[in-house]
C-alpha positions in Angstrom: -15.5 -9.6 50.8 -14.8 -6.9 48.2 -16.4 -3.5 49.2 -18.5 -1.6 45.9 -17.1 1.5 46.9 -17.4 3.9 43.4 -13.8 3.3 42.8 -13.4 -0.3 42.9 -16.4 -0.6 40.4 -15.3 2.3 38.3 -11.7 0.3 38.3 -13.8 -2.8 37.7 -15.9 -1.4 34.6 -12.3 -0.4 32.8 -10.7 -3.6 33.7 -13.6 -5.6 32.2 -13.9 -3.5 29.5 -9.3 -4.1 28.8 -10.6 -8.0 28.9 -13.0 -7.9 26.3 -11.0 -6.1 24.1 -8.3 -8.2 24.7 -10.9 -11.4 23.6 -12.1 -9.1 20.7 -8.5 -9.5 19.1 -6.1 -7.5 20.7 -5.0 -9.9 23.2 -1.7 -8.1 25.3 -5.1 -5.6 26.2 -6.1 -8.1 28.6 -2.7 -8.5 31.0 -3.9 -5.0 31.8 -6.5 -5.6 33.5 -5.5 -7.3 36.4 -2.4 -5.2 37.6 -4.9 -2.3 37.2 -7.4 -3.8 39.7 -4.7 -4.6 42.0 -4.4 -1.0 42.6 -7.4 -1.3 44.4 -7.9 -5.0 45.7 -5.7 -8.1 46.0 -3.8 -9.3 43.6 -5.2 -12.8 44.1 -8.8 -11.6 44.4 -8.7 -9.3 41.1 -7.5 -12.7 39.3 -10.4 -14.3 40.8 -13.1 -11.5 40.4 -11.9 -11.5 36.4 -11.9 -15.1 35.6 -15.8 -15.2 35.2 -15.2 -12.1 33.3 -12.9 -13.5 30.7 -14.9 -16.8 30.5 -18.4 -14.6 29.5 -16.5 -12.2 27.3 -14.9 -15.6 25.2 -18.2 -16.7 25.0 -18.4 -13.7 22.1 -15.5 -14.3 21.2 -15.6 -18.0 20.1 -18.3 -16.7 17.8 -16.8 -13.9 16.3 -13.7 -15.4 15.3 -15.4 -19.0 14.5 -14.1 -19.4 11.3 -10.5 -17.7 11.7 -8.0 -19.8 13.4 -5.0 -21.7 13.1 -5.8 -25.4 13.4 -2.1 -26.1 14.3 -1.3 -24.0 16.7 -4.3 -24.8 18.4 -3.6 -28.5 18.3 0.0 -27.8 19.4 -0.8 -24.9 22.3 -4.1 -26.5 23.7 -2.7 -29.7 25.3 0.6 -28.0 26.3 -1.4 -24.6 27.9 -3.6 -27.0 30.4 -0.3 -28.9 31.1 0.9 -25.7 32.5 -2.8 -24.9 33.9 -2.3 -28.2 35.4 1.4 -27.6 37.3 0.2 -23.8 38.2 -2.7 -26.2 39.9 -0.1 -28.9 41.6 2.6 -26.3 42.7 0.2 -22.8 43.6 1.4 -22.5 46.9 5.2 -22.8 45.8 4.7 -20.4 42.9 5.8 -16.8 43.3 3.7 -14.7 40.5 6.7 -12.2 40.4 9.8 -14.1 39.7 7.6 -16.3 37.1 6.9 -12.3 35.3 10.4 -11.6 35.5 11.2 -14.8 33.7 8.6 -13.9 31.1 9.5 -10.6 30.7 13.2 -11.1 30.1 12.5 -13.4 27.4 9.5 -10.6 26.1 12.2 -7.2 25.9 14.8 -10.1 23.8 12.2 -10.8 21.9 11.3 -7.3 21.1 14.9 -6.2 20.3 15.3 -8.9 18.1 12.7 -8.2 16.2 12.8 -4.9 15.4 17.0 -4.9 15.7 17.5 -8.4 14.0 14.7 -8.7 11.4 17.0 -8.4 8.4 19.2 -11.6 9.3 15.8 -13.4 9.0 12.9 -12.8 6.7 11.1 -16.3 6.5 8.8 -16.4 8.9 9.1 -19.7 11.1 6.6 -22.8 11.3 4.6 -23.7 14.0 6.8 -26.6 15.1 5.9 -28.8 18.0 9.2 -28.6 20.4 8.9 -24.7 21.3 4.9 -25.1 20.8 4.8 -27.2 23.7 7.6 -25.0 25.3 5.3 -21.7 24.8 2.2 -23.2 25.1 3.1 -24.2 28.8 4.5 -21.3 29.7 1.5 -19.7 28.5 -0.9 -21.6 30.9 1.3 -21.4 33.4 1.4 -17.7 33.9 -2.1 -17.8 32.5 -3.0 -19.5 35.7 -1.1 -17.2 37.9 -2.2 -13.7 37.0 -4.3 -14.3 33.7 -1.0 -13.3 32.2 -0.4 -16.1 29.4 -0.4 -13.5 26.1 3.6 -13.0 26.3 4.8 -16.1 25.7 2.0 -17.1 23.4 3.0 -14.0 21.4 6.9 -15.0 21.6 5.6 -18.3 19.8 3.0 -16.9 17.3 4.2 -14.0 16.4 7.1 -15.5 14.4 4.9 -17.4 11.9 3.8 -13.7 10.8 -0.1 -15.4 10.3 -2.7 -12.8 8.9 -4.4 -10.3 11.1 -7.1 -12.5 11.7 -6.1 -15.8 12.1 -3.6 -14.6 15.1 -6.4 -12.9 17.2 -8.9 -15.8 16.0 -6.1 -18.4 17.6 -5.6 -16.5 20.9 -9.1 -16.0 21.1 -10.0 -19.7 21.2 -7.1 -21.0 22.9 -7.9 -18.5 25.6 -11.0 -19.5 26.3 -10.0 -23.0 26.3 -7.4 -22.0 29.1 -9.8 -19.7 31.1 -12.7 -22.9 31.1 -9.9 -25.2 32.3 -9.2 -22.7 35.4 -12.5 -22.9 37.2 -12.1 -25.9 38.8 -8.7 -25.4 39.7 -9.6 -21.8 41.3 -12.7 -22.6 42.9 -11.0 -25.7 44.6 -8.7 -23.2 46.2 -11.3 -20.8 47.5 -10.3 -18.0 45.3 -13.8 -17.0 44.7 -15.1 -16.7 47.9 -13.5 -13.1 48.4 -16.6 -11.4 46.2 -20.1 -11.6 45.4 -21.4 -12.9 42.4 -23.7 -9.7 41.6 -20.4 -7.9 40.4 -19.2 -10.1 38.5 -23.0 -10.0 36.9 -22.8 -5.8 36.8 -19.2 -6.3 34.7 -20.2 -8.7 32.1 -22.0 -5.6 29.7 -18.9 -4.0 29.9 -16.4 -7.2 28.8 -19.2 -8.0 26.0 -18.8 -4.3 24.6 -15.1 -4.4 24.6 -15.1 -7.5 22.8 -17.3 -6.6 20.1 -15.4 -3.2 20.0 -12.1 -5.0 19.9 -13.2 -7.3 17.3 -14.0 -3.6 14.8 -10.2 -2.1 16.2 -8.5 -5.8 15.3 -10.9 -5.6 11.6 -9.6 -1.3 11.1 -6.5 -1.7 11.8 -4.1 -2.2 8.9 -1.5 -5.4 9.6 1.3 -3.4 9.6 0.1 -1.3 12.5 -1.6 -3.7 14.0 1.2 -6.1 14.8 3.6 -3.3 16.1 1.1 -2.0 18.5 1.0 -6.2 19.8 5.2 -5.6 19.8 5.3 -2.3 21.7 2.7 -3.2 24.2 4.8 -6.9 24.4 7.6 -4.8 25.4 6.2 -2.2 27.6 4.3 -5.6 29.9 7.7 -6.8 30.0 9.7 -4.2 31.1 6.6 -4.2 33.9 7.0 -7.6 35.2 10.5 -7.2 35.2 9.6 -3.8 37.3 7.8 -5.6 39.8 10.3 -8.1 40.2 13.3 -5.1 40.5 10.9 -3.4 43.4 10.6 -7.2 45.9 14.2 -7.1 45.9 13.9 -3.3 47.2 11.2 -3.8 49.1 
């Protein structure tokens, strides 16, 4: 059971406060959240501890960004996302968290460079096509599923189709909470949440709710220019983390 010392629920406060922004609209925000309370607990356990977090924090969400989504992309990423909740489900105690971010992140910094390096060999911005969709979208649930870390490759995929401000944080709002609902069952059939009591997940959910309303005004300020490169650099810099963690098991 999870000790409230002051730190761990300081570190908790912040880390619920990163998820609601990230379910406000500024969705990389979110992957922060549970390599920061790692510091302090287990890696496992802070994934646990936060589901309930993200699931009350999408609940604003979904109504914030109700009207401003991609219909496509949803009907594309949903099914594929809980095919990959689904095999992070069937294969959890063959997964390794770190050589799944390593993957991710490789794919993340190419990404990245070819984006800002490669942008004049092409301008159109691509369609939201079902082959890499489904590619993506399992990908996403999959590391979803494993660390609540599913907003790289769902930006590899959406990011290309260059959709307004809006409609991008609208889409991983909503597909989020899809993928966070479909995760309950799954984690509470392996015992995941038996490692905390409820009443801090109860003491955290002010915190998510402000960050989402307060990401939903950043995402709104924010001019599109700025607001996409801010979701590229912080793409790049998670990247170049899980690659990190990889580099420091072989060292280790």
């Amino acid at each position: 059971m999870i000790e409230h010392t002051p730190l761990i629920v300081t570190v908790a406060v912040i880390a619920a406060f990163l998820v609601g922004l990230s379910k406000g609209g500024l969705p990389s925000v979110g992957t922060l959240a549970v390599p920061l309370m790692a510091l302090v607990i287990s890696p496992v356990t802070a994934a646990a501890l936060l589901l309930p977090i993200y699931i009350a924090s999408d609940m604003v969400g979904l109504y914030l960004y109700r009207r401003e989504f991609s219909s496509r992309n949803l009907a594309i990423l949903v099914p594929a996302s809980l095919i990959g909740v689904g095999a992070g489900w069937a294969f959890s105690a063959h997964l390794s968290s770190v050589v799944i971010g390593a993957l991710v992140g490789l794919v993340g910094v190419m990404f990245c460079l070819n984006t800002w390096f490669g942008a004049r060999l092409r301008q159109a911005a691509r369609p939201a096509d079902v082959p890499r969709g489904l590619f993506w979208g399992i990908l996403t649930g999959l590391t979803s599923f494993v660390s609540h870390s599913g907003a790289p490759p769902f930006q590899m995929y959406v990011l290309p189709q260059r959709l307004e401000k809006m409609v991008f944080a609208g889409t991983s709002t909503i597909l989020f909470a899809i993928v966070n609902a479909a995760k309950v069952i799954p984690y509470w059939e392996l015992q995941q949440f038996s490692h905390f009591d409820t009443r801090l997940v109860v003491s955290l959910a002010p915190a998510a709710i402000i960050g989402t309303v307060a990401g939903r005004k950043l995402t709104q300020m924010l001019p599109d220019g700025l607001f996409f490169r801010l979701i590229q650099i912080t793409l790049l810099l998670l990247s170049l983390k899980l690659i990190g963690d990889y580099a420091l098991t072989l060292f280790a």
